[in-house]
Legacy VTK file of the C-alpha trace (Angstrom):
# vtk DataFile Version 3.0
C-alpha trace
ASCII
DATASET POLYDATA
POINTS 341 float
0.000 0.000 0.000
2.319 2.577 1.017
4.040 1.639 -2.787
1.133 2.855 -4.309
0.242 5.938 -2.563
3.708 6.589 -3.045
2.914 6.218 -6.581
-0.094 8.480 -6.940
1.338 11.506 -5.265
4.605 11.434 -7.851
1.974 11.294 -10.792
-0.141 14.195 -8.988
3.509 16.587 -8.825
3.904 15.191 -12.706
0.661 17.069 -13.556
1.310 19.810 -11.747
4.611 20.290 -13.209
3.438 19.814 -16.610
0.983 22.255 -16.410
3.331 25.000 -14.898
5.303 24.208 -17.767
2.266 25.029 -20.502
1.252 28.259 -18.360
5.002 29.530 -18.954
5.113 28.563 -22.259
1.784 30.413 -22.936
2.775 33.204 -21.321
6.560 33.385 -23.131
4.207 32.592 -26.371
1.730 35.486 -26.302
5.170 38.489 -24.810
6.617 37.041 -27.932
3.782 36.906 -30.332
3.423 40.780 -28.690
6.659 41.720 -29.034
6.791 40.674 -32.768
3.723 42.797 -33.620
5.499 45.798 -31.939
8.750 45.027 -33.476
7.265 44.687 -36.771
5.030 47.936 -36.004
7.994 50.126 -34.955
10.762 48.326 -35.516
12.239 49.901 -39.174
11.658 53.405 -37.342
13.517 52.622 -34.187
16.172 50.894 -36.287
16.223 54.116 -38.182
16.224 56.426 -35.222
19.074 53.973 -33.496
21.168 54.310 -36.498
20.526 58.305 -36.648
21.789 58.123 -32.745
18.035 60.196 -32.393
17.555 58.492 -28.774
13.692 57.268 -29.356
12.945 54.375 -27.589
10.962 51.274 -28.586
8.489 51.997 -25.547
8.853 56.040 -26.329
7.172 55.120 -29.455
4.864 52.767 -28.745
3.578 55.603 -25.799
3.557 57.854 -28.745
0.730 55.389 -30.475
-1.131 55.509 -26.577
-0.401 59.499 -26.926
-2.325 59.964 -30.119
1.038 61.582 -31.831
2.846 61.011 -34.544
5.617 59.072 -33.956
7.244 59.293 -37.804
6.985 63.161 -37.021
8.770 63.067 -33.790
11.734 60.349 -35.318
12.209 62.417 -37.909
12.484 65.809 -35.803
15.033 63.784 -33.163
17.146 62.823 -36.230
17.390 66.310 -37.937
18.046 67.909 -34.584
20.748 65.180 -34.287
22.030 65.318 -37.834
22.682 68.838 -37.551
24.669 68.955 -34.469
22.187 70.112 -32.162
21.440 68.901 -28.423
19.111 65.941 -27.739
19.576 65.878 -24.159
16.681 64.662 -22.285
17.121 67.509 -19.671
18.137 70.969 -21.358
18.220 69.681 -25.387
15.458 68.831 -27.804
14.150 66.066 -26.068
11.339 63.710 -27.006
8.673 64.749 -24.169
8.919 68.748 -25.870
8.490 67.486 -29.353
5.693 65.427 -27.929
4.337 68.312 -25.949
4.499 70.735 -28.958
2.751 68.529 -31.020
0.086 68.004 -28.802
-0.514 71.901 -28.299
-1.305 72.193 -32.158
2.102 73.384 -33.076
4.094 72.394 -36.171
7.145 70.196 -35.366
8.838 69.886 -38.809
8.442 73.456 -39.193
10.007 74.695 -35.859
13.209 72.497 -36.831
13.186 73.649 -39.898
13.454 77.512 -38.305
15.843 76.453 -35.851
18.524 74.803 -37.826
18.201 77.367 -40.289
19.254 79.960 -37.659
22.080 77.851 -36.645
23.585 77.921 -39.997
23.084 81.455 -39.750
24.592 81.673 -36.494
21.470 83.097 -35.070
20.472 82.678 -31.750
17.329 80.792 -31.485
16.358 77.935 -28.922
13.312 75.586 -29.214
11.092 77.669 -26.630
11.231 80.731 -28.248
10.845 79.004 -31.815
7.706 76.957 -30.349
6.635 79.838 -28.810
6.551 81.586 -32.347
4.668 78.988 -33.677
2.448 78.512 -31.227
1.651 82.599 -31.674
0.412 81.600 -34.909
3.404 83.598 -36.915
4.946 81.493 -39.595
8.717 81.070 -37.794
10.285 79.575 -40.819
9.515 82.897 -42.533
10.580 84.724 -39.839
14.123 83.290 -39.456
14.399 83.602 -43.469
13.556 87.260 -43.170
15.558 87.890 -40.357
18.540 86.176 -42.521
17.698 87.631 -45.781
15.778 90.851 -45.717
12.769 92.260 -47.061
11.501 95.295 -48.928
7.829 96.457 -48.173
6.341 98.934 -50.368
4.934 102.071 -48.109
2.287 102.724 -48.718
0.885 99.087 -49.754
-1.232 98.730 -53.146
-2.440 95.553 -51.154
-3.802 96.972 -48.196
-4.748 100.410 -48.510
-6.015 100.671 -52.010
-3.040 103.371 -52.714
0.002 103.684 -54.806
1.939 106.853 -53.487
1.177 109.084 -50.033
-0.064 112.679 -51.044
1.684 115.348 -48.792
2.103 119.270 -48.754
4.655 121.177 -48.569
4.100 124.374 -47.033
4.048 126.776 -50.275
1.187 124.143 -51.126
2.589 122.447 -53.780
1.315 118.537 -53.308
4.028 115.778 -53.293
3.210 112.109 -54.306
5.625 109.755 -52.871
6.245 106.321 -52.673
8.982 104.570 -50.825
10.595 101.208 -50.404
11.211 100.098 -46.326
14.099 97.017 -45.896
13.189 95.074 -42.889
14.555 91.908 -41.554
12.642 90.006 -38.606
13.907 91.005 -34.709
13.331 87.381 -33.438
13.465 88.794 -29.960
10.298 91.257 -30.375
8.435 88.776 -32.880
5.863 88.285 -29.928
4.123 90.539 -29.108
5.664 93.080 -31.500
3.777 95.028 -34.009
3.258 93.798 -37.810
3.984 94.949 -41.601
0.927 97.197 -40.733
2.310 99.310 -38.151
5.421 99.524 -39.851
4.347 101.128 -42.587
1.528 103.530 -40.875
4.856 104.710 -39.244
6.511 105.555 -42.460
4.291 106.821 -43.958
3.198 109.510 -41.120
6.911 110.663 -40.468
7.347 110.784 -44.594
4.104 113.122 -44.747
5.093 115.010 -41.960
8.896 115.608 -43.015
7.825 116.695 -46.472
5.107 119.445 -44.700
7.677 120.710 -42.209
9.425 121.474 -45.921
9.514 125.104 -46.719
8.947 124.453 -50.820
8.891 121.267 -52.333
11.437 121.745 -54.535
13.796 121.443 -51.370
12.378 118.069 -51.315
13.179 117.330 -55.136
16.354 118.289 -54.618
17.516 116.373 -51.855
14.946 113.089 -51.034
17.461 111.941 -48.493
16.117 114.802 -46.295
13.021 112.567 -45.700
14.877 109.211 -45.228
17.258 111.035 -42.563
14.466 112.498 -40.675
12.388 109.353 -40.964
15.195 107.063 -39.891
16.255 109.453 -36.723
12.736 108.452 -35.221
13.148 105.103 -34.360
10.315 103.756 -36.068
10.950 100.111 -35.419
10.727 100.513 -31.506
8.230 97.896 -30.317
7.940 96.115 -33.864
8.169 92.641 -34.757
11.128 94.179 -37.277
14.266 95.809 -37.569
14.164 98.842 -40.273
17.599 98.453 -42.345
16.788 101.066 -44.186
13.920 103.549 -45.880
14.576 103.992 -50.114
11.787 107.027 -52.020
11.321 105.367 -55.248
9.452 108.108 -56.698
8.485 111.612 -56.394
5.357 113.160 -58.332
4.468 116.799 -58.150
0.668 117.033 -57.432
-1.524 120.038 -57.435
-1.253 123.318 -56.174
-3.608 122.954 -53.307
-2.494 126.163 -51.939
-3.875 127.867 -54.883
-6.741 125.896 -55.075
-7.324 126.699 -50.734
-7.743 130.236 -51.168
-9.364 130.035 -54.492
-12.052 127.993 -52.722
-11.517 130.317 -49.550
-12.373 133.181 -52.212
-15.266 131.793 -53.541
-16.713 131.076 -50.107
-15.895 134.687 -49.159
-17.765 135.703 -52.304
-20.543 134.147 -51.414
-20.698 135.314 -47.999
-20.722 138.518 -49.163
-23.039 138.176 -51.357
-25.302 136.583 -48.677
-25.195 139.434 -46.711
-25.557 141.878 -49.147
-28.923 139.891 -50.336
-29.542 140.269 -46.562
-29.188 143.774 -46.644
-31.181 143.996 -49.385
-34.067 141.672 -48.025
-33.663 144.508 -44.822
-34.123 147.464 -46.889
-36.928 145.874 -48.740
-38.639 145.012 -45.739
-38.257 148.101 -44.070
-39.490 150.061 -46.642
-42.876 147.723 -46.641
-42.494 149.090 -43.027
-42.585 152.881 -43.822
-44.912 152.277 -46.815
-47.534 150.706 -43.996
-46.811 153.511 -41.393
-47.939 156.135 -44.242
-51.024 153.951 -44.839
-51.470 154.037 -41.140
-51.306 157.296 -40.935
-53.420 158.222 -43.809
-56.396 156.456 -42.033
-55.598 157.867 -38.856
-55.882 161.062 -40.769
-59.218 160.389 -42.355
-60.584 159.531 -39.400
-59.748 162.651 -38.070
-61.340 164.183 -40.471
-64.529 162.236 -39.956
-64.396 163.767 -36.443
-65.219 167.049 -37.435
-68.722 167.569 -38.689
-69.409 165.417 -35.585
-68.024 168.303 -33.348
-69.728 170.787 -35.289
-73.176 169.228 -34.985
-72.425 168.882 -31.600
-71.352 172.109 -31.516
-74.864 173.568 -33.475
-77.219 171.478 -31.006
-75.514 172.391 -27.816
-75.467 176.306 -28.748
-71.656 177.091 -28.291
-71.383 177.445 -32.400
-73.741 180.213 -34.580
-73.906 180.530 -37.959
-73.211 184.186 -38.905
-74.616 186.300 -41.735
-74.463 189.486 -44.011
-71.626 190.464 -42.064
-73.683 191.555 -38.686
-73.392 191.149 -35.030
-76.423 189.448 -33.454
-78.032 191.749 -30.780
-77.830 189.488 -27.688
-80.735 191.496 -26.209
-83.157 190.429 -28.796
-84.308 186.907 -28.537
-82.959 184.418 -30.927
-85.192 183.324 -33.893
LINES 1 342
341 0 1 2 3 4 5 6 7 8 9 10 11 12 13 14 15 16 17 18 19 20 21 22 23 24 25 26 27 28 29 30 31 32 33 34 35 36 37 38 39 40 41 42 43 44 45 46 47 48 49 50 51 52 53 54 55 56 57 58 59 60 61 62 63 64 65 66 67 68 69 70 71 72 73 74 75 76 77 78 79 80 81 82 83 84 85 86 87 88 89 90 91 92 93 94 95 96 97 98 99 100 101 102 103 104 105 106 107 108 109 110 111 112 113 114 115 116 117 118 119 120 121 122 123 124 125 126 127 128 129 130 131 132 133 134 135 136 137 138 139 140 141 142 143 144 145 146 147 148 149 150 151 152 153 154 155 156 157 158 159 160 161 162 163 164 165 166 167 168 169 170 171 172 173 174 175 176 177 178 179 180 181 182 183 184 185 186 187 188 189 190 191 192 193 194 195 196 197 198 199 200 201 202 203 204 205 206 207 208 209 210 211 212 213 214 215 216 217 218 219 220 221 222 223 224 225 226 227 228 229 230 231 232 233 234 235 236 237 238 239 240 241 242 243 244 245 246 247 248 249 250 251 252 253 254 255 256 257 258 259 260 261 262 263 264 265 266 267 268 269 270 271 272 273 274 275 276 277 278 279 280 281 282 283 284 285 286 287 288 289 290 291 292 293 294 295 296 297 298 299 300 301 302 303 304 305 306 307 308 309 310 311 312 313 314 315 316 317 318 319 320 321 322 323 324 325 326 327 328 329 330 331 332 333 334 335 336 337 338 339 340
């Protein structure tokens, strides 16, 4: 008996055993069957990013997946940055988690790398936070870096914009000056948030280039000498608190205009005429009327005469009944003694 039991219990550890060993194997089975889906997945762009020395983890980019971002994006940002000498470092470089975060806040990875190593080969000094931050700002940062590099010319005032080819301005005989001017402007990186746009820029110019021409005693000062508007433009500091840096202001062309100092007092002439005449028809409507006046008094009068006269035989009858008036005749005194007859 005790043979058998003996038996029965080293079958019952034989089961046991055996199925440990299936659980294991299922287990090993399904991490590998897992890990060949996510090496098949991800593998040719970690292998990629390995061999770029981008440091992008298999898990990085299989949290990418989880993350909702673009992991071919990301790889291919890590192995510019790398490429072109920049710093990956987890801590301080261009590190994964900020190319993950500045994807996720709607900005444009490819382009902020793009702006970035562009200012390096321009030895222009531009980190990722203040490139993201331009991008995030909504201002195109690639431009901006190209401007800043390479500057551009903006027509003042702007066709585009305002409708207008050249800026009208008088010069203080009156003689009207149509100008138009080129501004150079690269991008000041440091005041591109925040700062002011093309807009304000050329408002700017074109003010201080209507108001040098009018503090002009003739315009033929101004012919003669156009710098005299780009020096007093350019000592103003027009760029302060702009997104740009004014290299410098060009007048491309210089039209006379009219004489609107002529055609001022000409107007100013005409209006005087017509006052004048205003107030002589006033006069006249005076006179008029106040000889309707005098010819109503005379009326007036008339029947204030007539009615005077109508007062008279009244008095006289009155005069006859009451006894204080007698008629006289041939000439003799009546003989109050006698009675009246």
């Amino acid at each position: 008996m005790p043979n058998v039991a003996s038996w029965m219990l080293l079958a019952q550890d034989g089961d046991s055993g055996f199925m440990l060993y299936v659980l294991l194997g299922g287990m090993f089975a399904l991490f590998g069957f897992v890990f060949l889906i996510v090496l098949l997945a991800y593998g040719p762009l970690w292998f990629q990013a390995y061999m770029s020395q981008a440091g992008v983890s298999l898990f990085e980019l299989v949290g990418m997946s989880f993350r909702q971002v673009n992991s071919r994006v990301i790889v291919k940002a890590k192995i510019m940055a790398s490429q072109s000498g920049l710093s990956i470092d987890r801590k301080d470089g261009i590190s994964t988690k900020r190319l993950e975060a500045h994807y996720l806040a709607g900005g444009n990875v490819m382009a902020v790398m793009h702006a970035i190593i562009a200012a390096q080969r321009a030895q222009i000094a531009l980190d990722f936070d203040r490139a993201a931050a331009i991008d995030l700002a909504g201002r195109d940062v690639v431009e901006a870096v190209r401007t800043s590099v390479s500057p551009k010319v903006i027509d003042c005032p702007d066709p585009r914009r305002s409708g207008k080819s050249t800026l009208s301005a008088i010069a203080k005989n009156g003689i009207e000056l149509r100008v138009r001017a080129k501004v150079t402007v690269r991008t000041a990186l440091e005041q591109l948030i925040g700062g002011a746009t093309e807009e304000t820029v050329i408002a700017r110019v074109g003010e201080c280039i209507i108001s040098a021409i009018g503090s002009s005693a003739t315009h033929t000062l101004v012919l003669e000498n156009p710098d005299l508007i780009t020096r007093a433009v350019l000592d103003r500091n027009l760029d302060a608190q702009t997104a740009y840096a004014i290299v410098s202001i060009d007048i491309a062309d210089i039209d006379v205009g009219e004489n609107i100092g002529a055609r001022l007092q000409n107007d100013q002439a005409e209006a005087d005429t017509r006052v004048a005449r205003a107030k002589a028809e006033q006069r006249r409507a005076e006179a008029v009327a106040t000889e309707q006046e005098n010819k109503a008094k005379v009326v007036l009068n008339r029947a204030k005469l007539v009615l005077a006269e109508a007062e008279v035989p009244k008095s006289m009858a009155h005069a006859f009944r009451s006894g204080s008036l007698h008629a006289q005749g041939n000439g003799q005194t009546p003989d109050p003694t006698k009675p009246a007859e």
